[in-house]
C-alpha positions in Angstrom: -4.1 -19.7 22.9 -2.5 -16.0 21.8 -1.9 -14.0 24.6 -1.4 -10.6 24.6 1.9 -8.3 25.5 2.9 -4.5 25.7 5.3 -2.8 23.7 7.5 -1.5 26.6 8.4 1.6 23.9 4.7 2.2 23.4 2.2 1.1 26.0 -0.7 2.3 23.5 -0.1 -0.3 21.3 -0.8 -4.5 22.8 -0.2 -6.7 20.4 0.0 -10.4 20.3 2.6 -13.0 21.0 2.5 -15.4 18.2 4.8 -19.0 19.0 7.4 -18.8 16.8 7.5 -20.8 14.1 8.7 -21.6 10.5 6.8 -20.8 7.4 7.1 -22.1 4.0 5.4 -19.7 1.3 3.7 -22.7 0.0 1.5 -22.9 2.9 -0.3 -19.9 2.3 -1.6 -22.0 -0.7 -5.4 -23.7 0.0 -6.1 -25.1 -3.7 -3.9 -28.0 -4.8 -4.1 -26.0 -8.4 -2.1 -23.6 -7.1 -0.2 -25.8 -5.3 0.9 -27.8 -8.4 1.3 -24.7 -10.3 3.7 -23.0 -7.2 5.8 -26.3 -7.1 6.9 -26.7 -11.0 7.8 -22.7 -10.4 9.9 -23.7 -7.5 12.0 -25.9 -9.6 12.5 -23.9 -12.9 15.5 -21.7 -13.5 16.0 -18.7 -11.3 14.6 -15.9 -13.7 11.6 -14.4 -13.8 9.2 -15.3 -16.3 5.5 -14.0 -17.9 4.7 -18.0 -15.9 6.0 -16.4 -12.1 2.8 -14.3 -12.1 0.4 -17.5 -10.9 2.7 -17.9 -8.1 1.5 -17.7 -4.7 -1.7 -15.3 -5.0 -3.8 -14.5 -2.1 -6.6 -16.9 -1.7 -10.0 -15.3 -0.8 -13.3 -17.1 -0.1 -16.7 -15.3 -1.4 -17.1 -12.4 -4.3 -15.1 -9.8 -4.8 -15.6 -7.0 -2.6 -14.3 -3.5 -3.0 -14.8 -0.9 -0.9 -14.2 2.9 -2.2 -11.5 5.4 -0.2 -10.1 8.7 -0.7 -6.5 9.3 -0.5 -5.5 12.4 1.2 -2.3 12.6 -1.9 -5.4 14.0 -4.0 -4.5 17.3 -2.2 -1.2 17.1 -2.3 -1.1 20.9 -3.6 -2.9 22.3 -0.2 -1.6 20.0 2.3 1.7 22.0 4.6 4.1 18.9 3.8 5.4 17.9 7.4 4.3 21.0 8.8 4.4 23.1 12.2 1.4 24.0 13.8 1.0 27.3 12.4 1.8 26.2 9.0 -1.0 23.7 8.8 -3.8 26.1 10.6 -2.6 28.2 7.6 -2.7 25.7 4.7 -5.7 25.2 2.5 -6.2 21.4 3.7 -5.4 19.7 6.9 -5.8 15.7 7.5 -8.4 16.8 10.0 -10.4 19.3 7.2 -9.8 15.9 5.1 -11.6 13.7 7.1 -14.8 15.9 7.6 -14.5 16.4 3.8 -14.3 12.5 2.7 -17.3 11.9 5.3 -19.4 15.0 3.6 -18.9 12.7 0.3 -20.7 10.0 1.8 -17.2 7.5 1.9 -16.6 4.9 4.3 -13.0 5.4 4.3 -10.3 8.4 4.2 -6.7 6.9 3.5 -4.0 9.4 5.3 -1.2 10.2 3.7 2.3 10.2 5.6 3.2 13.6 4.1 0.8 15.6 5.6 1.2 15.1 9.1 2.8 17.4 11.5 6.5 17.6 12.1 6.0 16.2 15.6 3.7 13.0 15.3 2.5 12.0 19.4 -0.2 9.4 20.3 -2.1 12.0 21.1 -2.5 13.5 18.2 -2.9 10.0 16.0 -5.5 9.1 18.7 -7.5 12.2 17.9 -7.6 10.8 13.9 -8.9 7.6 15.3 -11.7 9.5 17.1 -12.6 11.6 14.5 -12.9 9.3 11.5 -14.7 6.6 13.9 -17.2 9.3 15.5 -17.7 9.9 11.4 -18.1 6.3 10.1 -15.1 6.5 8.5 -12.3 3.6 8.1 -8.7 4.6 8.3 -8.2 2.4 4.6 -4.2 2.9 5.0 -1.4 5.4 5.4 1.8 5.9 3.8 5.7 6.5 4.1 7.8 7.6 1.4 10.6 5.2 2.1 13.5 4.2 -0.2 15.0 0.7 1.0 17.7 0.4 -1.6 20.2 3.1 0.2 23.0 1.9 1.6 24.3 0.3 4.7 25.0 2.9 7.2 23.5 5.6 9.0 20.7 6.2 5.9 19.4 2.9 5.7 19.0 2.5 9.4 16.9 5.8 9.4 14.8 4.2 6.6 14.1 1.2 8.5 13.6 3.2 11.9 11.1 5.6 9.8 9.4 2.5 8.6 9.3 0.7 12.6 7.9 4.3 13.5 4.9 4.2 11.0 4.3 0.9 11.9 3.4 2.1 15.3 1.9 5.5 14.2 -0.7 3.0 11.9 -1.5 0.7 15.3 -2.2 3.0 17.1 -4.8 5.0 14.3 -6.2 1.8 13.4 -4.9 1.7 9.9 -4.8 -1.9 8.8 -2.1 -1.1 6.2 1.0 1.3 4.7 1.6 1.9 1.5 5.7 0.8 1.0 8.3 2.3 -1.8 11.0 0.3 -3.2 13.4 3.0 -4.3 15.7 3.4 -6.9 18.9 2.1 -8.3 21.8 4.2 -6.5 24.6 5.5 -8.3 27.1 2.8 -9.4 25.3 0.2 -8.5 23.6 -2.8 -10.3 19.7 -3.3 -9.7 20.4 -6.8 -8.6 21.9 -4.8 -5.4 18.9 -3.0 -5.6 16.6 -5.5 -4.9 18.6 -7.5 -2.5 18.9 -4.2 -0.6 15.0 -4.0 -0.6 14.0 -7.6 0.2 16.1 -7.3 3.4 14.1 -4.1 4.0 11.1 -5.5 3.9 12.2 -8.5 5.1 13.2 -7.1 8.4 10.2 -4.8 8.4 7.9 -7.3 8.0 8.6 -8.9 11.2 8.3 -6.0 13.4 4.8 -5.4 11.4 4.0 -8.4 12.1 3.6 -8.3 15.6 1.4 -5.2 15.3 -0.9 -6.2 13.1 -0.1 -4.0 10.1 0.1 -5.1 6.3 3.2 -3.8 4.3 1.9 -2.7 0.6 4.5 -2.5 -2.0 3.9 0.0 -4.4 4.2 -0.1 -7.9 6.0 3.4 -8.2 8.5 3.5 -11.1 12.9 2.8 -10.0 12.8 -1.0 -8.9 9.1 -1.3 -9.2 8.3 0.2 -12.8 7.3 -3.2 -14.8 5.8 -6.8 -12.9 8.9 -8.5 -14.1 10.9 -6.0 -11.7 8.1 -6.3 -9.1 7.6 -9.9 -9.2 11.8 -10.4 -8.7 11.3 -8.7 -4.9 7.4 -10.6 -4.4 9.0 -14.0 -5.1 12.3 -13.5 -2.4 10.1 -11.7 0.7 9.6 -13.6 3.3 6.3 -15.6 3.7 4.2 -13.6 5.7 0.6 -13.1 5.8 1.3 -9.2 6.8 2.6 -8.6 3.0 1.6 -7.7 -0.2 1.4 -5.4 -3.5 -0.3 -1.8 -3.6 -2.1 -2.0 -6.9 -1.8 1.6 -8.3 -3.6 2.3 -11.2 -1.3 5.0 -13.1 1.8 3.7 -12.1 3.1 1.4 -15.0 4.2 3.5 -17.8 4.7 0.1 -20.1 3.5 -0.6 -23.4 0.7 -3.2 -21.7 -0.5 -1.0 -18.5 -3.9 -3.2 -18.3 -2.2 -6.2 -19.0 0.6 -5.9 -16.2 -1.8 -4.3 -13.9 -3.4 -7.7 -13.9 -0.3 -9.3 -13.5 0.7 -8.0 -9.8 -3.5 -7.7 -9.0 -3.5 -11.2 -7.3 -0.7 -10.1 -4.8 -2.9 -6.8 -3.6 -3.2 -5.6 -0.1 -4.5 -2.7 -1.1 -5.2 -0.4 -3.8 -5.5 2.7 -5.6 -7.2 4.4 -8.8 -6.5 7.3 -10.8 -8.3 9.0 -13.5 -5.1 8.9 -15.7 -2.8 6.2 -17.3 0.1 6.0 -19.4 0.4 3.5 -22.4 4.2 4.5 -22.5 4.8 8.0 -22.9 1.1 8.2 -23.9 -0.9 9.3 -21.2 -4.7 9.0 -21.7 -7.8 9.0 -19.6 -8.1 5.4 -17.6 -10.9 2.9 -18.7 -12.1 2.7 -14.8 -14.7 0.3 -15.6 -11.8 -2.3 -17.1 -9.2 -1.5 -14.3 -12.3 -2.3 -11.5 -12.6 -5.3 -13.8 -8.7 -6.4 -13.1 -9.4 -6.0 -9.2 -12.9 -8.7 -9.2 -11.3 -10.9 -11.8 -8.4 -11.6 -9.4 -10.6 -11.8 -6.7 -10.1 -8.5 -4.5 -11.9 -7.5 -1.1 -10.5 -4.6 0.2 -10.4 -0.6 -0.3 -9.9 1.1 -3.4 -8.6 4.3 -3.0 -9.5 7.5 -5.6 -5.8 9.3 -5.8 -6.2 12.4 -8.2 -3.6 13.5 -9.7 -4.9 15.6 -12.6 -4.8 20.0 -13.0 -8.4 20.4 -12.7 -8.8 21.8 -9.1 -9.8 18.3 -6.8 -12.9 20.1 -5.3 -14.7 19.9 -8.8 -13.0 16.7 -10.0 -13.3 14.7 -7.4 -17.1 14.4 -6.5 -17.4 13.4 -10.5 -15.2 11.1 -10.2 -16.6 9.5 -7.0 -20.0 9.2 -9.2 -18.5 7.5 -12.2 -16.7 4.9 -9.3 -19.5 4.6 -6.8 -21.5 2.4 -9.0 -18.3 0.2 -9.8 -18.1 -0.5 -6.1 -19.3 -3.2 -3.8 -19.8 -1.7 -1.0 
């Protein structure tokens, strides 16, 4: 039996006390395919290869089953960015004015980005999100931080990993099952191999105070140490085995030569994700095939939320509601 605790910090927030107790990555595996598959990996050389990408998927039972969101990001130009009161009251869009509008669109979910909350964050205030969307019928699909976990050691990183610790308790407490995670980017005169050793022991270390709150950590795939799956597969394969991790799927992000190919590629890892209207074949940006990126997400066997994040000039109020139509009947529930 689980029992539960109190975070002494943050009586809001009980979460469980799990025995302690040592996890191989291969566990998570349930078919002995995989299994095979996961153990010839294990004993090949220590590079990445186009082969790393069968490693260690999640495993769901039943269908696909995606579930349509709508990131706040979508208006990133009217949010106040970290606001006071007065300058959100002034500001075109608030998270609250958010809400009401994803639930006048007929969504089950609003996902809540970091950047638009106030300057002071209390319980309070979270708790007032949790009663709105749930008094509307509305999940709380994820949040985000805008982190950067290849910094330094010193007083930077151990803000980055506090901010991090503090959004895992903002997300308890709102009900948000998961948070969108950056990797960051190469610092100056240093080697990306630093890079992503700085990063896995950010998530790393993360992930275990996530853990015992009940939140997922999704990495992002958003350009620096993230931009390709050979770069994202290079962290996947050294974090710790946790069931409270996994990949953001973004649709736009890749700017590669294959973006639908290598979309599939980190799909199987996915938490949760996120769709745009655009995507970039290179330096080519061009108007994303929704049907085939929907496609990527069932053929690797997705259940989750799928979040529309637009990105595009036309103003969001008369893009998004088309957009919504062309991905409502894509959807599964």
């Amino acid at each position: 039996m689980y029992d539960y605790t109190v975070d002494a910090e943050n009586p809001l927030i009980p979460f469980l006390k799990v025995p302690t107790m040592t996890v191989s990555r291969r566990n998570w595996l349930t078919s002995s395919a995989i299994a095979a598959v996961a153990s010839v990996l294990a004993q090949g050389t220590s590079g990445i290869t186009d082969a790393a990408v069968v490693a260690d998927p999640i495993e769901r039972p039943g269908k696909p089953l995606l579930k349509l969101s709508l990131a706040g990001y979508s208006f990133h130009s009217m949010f106040a960015r970290r606001g006071t009161p007065d300058e959100i009251e002034k500001a075109e869009m608030s998270l609250e004015k958010f809400i009401d509008y994803c639930a006048a669109q007929g969504l089950g979910a609003t996902e809540l980005t970091g950047y638009y909350f106030p300057k002071v964050i209390t319980p309070e205030y979270l708790l007032s999100l949790r009663q709105q969307t749930h008094r509307l019928g509305l999940s709380i699909s994820a949040t985000a931080i805008g982190n950067d976990f290849c910094v330094a050691e010193g007083d930077v990183r151990q803000k980055q990993l506090a901010e991090c610790r503090e959004w895992i308790d903002y997300a308890a407490i709102m009900g948000a099952p998961a948070i969108r995670i950056f990797a960051g980017t190469v610092p100056k005169d240093y080697s990306e191999d630093i890079a992503i050793d700085r990063c896995v022991a950010g998530i790393n270390e993360s992930l275990k105070y996530a853990a015992t709150k009940g939140i997922f950590l999704a990495l992002e795939n958003h350009g620096g140490i993230t931009a390709t799956p050979k770069q994202m597969l290079r962290i996947i394969e050294r974090v710790d085995a946790s069931p409270w991790f996994g990949v953001n799927f973004d649709s736009g992000n890749f700017q590669t030569d294959d973006p639908y190919g290598d979309l599939a590629k980190i799909a199987p890892y996915a938490v949760n994700a996120q769709i745009k209207a655009s995507i970039s074949q290179g330096s080519n940006k061009q108007l994303a095939d929704l049907e085939r990126i929907v496609k990527i997400l069932k053929d690797a066997g997705y259940r989750g939320f799928v979040a529309l994040e637009y990105e595009e000039r036309e103003s969001p109020f008369e893009a998004i509601p088309k957009l919504l139509d062309q991905l409502r009947p894509l959807m599964d529930a």
